[in-house]
C-alpha positions in Angstrom: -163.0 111.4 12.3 -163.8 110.0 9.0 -164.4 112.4 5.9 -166.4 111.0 2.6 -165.4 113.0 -0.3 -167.8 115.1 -1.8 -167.3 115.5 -5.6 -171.2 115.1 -6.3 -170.4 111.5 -8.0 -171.1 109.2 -5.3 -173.9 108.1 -3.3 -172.8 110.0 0.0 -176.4 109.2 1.4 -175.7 105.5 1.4 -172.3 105.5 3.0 -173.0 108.0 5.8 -175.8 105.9 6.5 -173.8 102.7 6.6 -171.1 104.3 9.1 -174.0 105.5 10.7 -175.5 101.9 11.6 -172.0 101.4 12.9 -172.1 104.1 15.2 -169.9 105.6 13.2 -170.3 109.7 12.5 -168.9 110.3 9.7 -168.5 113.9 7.8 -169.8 114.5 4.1 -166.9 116.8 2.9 -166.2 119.2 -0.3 -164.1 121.2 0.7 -160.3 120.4 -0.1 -158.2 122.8 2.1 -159.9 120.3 5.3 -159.1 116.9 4.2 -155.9 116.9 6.0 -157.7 117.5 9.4 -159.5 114.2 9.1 -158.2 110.7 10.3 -159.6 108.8 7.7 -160.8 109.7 3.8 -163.5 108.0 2.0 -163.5 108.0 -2.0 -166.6 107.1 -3.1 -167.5 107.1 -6.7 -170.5 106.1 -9.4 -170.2 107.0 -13.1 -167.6 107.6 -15.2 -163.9 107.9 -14.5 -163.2 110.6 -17.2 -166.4 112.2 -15.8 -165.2 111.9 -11.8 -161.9 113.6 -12.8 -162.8 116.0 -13.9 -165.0 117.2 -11.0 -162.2 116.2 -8.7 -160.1 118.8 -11.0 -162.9 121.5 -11.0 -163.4 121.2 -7.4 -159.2 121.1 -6.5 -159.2 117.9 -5.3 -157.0 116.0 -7.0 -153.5 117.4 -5.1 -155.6 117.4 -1.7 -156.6 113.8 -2.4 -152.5 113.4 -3.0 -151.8 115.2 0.1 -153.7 113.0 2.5 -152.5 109.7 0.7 -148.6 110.6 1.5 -149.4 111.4 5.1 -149.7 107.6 5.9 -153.4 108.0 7.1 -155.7 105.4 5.9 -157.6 105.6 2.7 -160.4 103.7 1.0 -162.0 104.3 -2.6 -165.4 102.4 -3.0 -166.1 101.1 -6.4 -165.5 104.2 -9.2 -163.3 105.3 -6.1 -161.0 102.5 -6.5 -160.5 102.8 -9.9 -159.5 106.2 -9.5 -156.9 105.4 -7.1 -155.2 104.1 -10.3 -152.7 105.4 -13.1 -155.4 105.2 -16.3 -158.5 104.2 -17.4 -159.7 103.5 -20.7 -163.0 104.2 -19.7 -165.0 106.3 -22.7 -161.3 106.9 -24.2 -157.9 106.9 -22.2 -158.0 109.0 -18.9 -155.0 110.1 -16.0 -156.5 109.0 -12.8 -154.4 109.3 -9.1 -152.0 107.3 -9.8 -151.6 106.4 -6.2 -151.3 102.9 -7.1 -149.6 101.4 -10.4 -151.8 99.7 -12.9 -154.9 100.9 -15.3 -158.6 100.3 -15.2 -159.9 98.3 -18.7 -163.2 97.7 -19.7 -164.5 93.2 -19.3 -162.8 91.7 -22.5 -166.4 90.0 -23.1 -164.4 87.5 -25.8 -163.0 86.1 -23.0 -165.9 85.1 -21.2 -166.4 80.9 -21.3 -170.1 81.3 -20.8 -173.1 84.2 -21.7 -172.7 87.1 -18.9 -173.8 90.4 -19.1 -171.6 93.7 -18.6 -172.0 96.0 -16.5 -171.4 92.8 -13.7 -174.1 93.3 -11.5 -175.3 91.3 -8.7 -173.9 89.6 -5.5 -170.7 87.7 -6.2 -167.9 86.1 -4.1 -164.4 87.6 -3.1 -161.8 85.6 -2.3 -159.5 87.7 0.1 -156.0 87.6 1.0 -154.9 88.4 5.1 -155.1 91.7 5.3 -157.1 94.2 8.5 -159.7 95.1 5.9 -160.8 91.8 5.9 -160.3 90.8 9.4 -163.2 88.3 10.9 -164.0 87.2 7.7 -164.0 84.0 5.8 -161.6 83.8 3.2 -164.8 84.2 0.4 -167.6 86.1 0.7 -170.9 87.8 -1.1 -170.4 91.4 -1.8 -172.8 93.6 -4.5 -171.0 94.6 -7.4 -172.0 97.1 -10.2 -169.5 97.9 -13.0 -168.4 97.6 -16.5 -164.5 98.1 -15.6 -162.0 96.7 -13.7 -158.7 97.2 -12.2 -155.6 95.8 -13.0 -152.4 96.3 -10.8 -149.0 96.3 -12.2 -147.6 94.7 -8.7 -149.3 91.8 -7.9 -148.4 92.3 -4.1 -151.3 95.2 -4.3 -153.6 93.1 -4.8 -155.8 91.9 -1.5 -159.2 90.5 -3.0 -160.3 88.7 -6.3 -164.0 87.8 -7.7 -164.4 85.6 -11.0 -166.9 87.1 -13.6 -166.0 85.2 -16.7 -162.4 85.0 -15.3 -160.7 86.0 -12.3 -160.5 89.7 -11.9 -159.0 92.1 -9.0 -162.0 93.4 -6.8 -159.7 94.8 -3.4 -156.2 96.1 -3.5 -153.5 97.8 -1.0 -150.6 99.6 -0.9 -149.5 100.9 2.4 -152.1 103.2 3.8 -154.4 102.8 0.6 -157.0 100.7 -0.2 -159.7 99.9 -2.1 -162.6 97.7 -3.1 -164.5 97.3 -6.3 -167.7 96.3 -4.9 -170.4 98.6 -2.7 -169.8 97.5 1.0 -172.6 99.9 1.8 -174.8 97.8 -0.1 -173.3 94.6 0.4 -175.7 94.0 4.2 -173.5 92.1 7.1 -170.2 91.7 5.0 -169.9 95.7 3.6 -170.7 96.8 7.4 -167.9 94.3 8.8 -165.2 95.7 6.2 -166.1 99.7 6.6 -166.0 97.9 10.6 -162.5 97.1 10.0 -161.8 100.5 8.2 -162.5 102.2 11.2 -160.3 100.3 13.4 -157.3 100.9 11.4 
């Protein structure tokens, strides 16, 4: 069974329902003490990383989160998810996030960009994957809908599975043992998102 984590800053609604068209049930869960029961964890996440924290801290989640990470079982943050799977975020000021995998979250250095883009990134755009399950039965790039104004990067470069160029190149999927994420919304993201969250559950 596959939890989603309930911190009331994600759109649950959306991600059930994409499990769902996979005939997938899935369970929409707040309550901490019952993540460990579960094969799988979903970390969703929209907003702000200080802001998702700190519910994760008011609802004693953050240690539970931990808990289920170092039992091996597979894990997958989705977008504001992902970035929380990280050490720090200078998102709205400087912010202690998981720190389940090294590396910090930074805001598009817009002086950087070669051409006139927009932040947040927003929009269909390609990631070019490395081998990894996640991405099995894929081509190596893909369309996938993103919507952010930060994005990860990893202190090991080993961590990192999937890449998408917005001005430059930035990380958009990473790894480390049992935990994963992706930056864009595979629930929105039509026949690619559903054959990723596919893979998910096969792990």
């Amino acid at each position: 069974m596959i939890a989603i984590v309930d911190y009331n800053m994600g759109n649950l609604a959306s991600v059930k329902n994409a499990f769902a068209k996979l005939g997938k049930d899935t369970v929409v869960e707040s309550n901490s003490a019952k993540f460990q029961e579960y094969d799988k964890l979903i970390l969703p996440g929209v907003g702000a990383f200080g802001d998702a924290m700190e519910h994760l801290r008011e609802r004693d989640m953050i240690n539970a989160i931990k808990e289920f990470a170092a039992s091996g079982k597979p894990m997958l943050g989705i977008c504001l998810g992902m970035q929380l799977l990280f050490e720090s975020s200078q998102e709205f000021g400087s912010h202690e996030g998981l720190g389940l995998i090294k590396g910090s979250v930074v805001a598009f250095n817009e002086a950087a960009f070669s051409e006139t883009l927009k932040v947040p990134h927003m929009g269909w755009n390609r990631m070019f994957t490395k081998e990894h399950p996640l991405f099995e039965g894929l081509d190596a790039e893909h369309y996938l809908y993103f919507v952010h104004s930060y994005h990860v990067v990893c202190d090991d470069k080993a961590d990192i599975i999937g890449t998408t160029n917005y001005g430059y190149d930035f990380t958009s999927a990473v790894a480390h043992k049992n935990i994963m994420g992706i930056q864009p919304h595979p629930e929105k993201s039509h026949k690619n998102g559903l054959a990723i969250l596919n893979n998910f559950i096969n792990l």
